[in-house]
C-alpha positions in Angstrom: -17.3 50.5 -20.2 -17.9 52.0 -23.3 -20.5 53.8 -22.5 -19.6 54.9 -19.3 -18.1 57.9 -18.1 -14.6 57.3 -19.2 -15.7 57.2 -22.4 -18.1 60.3 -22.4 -14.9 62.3 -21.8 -12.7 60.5 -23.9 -15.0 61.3 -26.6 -14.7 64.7 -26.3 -10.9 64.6 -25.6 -10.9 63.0 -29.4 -13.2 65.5 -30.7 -10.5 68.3 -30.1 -7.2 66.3 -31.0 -9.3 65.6 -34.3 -10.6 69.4 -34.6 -6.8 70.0 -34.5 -6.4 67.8 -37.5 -5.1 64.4 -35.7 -5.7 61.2 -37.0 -7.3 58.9 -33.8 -7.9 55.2 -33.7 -9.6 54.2 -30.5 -8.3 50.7 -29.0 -11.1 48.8 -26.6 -8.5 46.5 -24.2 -11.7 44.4 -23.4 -12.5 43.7 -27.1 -9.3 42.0 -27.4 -8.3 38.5 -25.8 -4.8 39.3 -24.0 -3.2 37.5 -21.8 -1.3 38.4 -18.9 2.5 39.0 -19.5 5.0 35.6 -18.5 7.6 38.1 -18.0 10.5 35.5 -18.8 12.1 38.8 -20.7 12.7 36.7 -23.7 11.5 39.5 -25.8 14.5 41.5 -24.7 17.2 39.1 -24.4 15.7 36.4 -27.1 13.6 37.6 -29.4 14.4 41.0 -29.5 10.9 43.2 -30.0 9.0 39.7 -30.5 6.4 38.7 -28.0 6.5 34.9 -27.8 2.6 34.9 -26.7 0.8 35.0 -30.1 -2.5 36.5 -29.3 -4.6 39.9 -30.1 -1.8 41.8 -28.9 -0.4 40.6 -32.3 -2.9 42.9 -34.0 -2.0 46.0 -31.9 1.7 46.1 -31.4 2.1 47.6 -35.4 -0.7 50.4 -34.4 1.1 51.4 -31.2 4.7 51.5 -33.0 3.1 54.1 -35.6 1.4 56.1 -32.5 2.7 59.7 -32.1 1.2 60.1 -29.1 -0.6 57.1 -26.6 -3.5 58.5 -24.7 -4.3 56.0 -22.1 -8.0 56.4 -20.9 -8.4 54.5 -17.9 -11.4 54.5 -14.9 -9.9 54.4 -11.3 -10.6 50.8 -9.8 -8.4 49.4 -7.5 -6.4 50.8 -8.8 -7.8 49.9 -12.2 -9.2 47.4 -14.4 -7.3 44.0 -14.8 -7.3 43.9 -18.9 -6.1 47.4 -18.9 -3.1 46.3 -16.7 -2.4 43.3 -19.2 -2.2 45.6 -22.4 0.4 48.0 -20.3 2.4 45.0 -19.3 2.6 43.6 -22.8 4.0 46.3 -24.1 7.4 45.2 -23.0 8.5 44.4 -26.4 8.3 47.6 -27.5 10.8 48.8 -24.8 14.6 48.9 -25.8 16.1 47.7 -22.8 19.7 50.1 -23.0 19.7 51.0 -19.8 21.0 54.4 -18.3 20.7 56.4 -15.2 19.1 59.4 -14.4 16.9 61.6 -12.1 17.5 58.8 -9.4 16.0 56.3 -11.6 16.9 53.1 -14.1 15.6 53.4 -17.5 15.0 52.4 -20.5 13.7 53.6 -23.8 11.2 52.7 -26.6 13.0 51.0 -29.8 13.9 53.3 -32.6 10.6 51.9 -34.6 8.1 52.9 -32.1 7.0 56.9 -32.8 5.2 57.4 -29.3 6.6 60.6 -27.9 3.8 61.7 -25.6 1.5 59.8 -23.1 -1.3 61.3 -21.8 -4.1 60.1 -19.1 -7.8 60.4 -19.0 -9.2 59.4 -15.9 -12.9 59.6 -14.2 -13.7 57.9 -10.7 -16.5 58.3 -8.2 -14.9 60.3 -5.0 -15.0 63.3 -4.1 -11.5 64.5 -5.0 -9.1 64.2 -7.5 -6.2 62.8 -5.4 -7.8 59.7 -5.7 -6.2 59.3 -8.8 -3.1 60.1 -8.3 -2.1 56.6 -7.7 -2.8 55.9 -11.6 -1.2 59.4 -12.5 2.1 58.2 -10.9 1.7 54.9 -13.0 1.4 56.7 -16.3 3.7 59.6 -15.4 6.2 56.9 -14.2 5.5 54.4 -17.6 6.4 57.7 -19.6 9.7 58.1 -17.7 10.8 54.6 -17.7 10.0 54.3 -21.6 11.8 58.0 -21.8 9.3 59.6 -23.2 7.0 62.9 -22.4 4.4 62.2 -19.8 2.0 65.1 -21.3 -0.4 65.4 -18.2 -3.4 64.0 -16.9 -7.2 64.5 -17.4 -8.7 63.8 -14.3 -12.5 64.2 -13.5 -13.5 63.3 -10.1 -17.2 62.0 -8.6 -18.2 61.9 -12.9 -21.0 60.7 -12.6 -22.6 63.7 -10.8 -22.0 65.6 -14.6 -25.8 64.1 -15.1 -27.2 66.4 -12.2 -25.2 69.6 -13.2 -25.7 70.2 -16.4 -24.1 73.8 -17.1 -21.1 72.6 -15.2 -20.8 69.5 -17.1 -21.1 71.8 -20.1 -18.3 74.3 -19.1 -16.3 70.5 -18.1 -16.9 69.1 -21.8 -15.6 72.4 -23.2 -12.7 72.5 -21.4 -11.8 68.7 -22.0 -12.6 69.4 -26.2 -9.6 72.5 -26.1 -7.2 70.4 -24.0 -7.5 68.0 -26.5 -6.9 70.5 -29.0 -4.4 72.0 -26.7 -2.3 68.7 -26.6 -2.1 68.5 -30.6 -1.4 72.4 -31.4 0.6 73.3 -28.4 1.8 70.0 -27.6 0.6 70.3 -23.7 -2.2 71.0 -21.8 -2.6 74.3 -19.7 -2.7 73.9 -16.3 -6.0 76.0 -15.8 -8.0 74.1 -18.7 -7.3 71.1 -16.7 -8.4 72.4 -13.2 -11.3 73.4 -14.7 -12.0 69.9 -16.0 -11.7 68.9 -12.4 -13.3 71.2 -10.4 -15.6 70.4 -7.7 -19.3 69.7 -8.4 -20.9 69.6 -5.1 -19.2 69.7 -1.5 -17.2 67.0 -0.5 -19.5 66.6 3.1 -22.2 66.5 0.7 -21.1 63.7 -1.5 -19.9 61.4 1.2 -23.3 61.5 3.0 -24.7 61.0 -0.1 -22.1 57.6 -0.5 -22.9 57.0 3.0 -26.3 56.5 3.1 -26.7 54.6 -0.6 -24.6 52.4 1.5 -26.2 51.9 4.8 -29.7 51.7 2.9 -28.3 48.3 1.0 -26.6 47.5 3.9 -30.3 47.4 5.5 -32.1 45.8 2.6 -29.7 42.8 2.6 -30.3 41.8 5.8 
C-alpha cells in the first residue's frame, strides 16, 4: 500500500539516494493495468526486446531501460503481492537471452540498451525475524544474477509495524535506512552494520508471537 509500511521506509531510502544527488522516479505496480506474462518467448526469439502484450507496461519499459539502478520495494506476502510478480515477469524483454555458464548456473544478460547495473530490495513484513524474508531476498538476489547484474543488498525490516510503539528505535531505524540510501549512491553498497541496524529486533520474539497468538484466538472467539 502506499501508505503502508513499505512505503514509510522506502521513503526514507529515497531521501538519502536523493541527498546523494540521485535522480528517483517512484513506479506504483498497482497504478498500472499489467497483465500476467504469456511466456510464448516471442520477445526473444520473434520480436527481439518487443513485448507483444500492448498494455501499461508500454509506458514503463523506456523508464526501466534508462534506470542505473532498480530498487525493488516489495512487502512479504506469500511470498508477495500478485501485481508485483507480473511487472518482474514482464520484464523479459529487456533480457538478452545469450546464454553462458557460470557459478553453477544458466544466464543471461540485460540488452546493451538497458543501463540497470544494481538491484536493490526493500522489504518490511510482520514476524518476528528477518529470515522470513529471505525467500524474496533469494528472488531478487537470484533476478540480479540471472540478468548479470549486481544484486546490491537487501533492506529488510522485520515485525514493521511495531516502529509505531518504539519511537526512539524507529528513529535510530529511519536514520540508518536514510545513510544506506545514501550509502548505496556514494559508495555504491550498503554496509553490513547500517543494515543490521535497520533490522534489529524491537521487542522479544516470545513476546511478539503471544502477542500474534492471542489477536488470533480473540477473533477466532468472536467469529463463532
Amino acid at each position: 500500500m502506499e501508505k503502508g509500511h513499505t512505503q514509510k521506509i522506502l521513503s526514507v531510502f529515497i531521501e538519502g539516494m536523493k541527498e546523494a544527488n540521485a535522480t528517483v522516479e517512484t513506479i506504483f505496480a498497482k497504478r498500472f493495468k499489467i497483465r500476467p506474462c504469456l511466456g510464448d518467448f516471442q520477445c526473444w526469439y520473434d520480436k527481439v526486446g518487443k513485448c507483444i502484450q500492448n498494455d501499461d507496461m508500454e509506458k514503463l519499459y523506456p523508464k526501466l531501460r534508462e534506470a542505473d539502478i532498480l530498487v525493488l520495494a516489495i512487502p512479504i506476502y506469500f511470498p508477495f503481492p500478485g501485481e508485483v510478480q507480473n511487472l518482474l515477469n514482464r520484464l523479459m524483454p529487456l533480457v538478452e537471452p545469450v546464454l553462458e555458464f557460470h557459478d553453477g548456473r544458466t544466464r543471461a544478460k540485460f540488452h546493451d540498451d538497458v543501463k540497470i547495473s544494481k538491484i536493490v530490495l526493500v522489504s518490511t513484513g510482520g514476524w518476528w525475524e528477518k529470515e522470513n524474508m529471505e525467500i524474496l531476498v533469494h528472488f531478487v538476489e537470484h533476478m540480479a544474477r540471472d540478468s548479470n547484474v549486481e544484486f546490491s543488498g537487501a533492506v529488510l525490516r522485520p515485525h514493521a509495524f511495531l516502529m509505531d510503539e518504539y519511537k526512539e528505535k524507529a528513529d535510530e531505524i529511519l536514520t540508518a535506512v536514510k545513510n544506506a540510501g545514501t550509502q548505496l549512491i556514494k559508495e555504491g553498497k550498503m554496509s553490513k552494520d547500517t543494515l543490521e541496524v535497520i533490522s534489529q529486533p524491537l521487542q522479544s520474539e516470545k513476546d511478539l508471537r503471544d502477542w500474534y497468538n492471542k489477536a488470533y484466538q480473540k477473533a477466532k472467539e468472536s467469529s463463532s
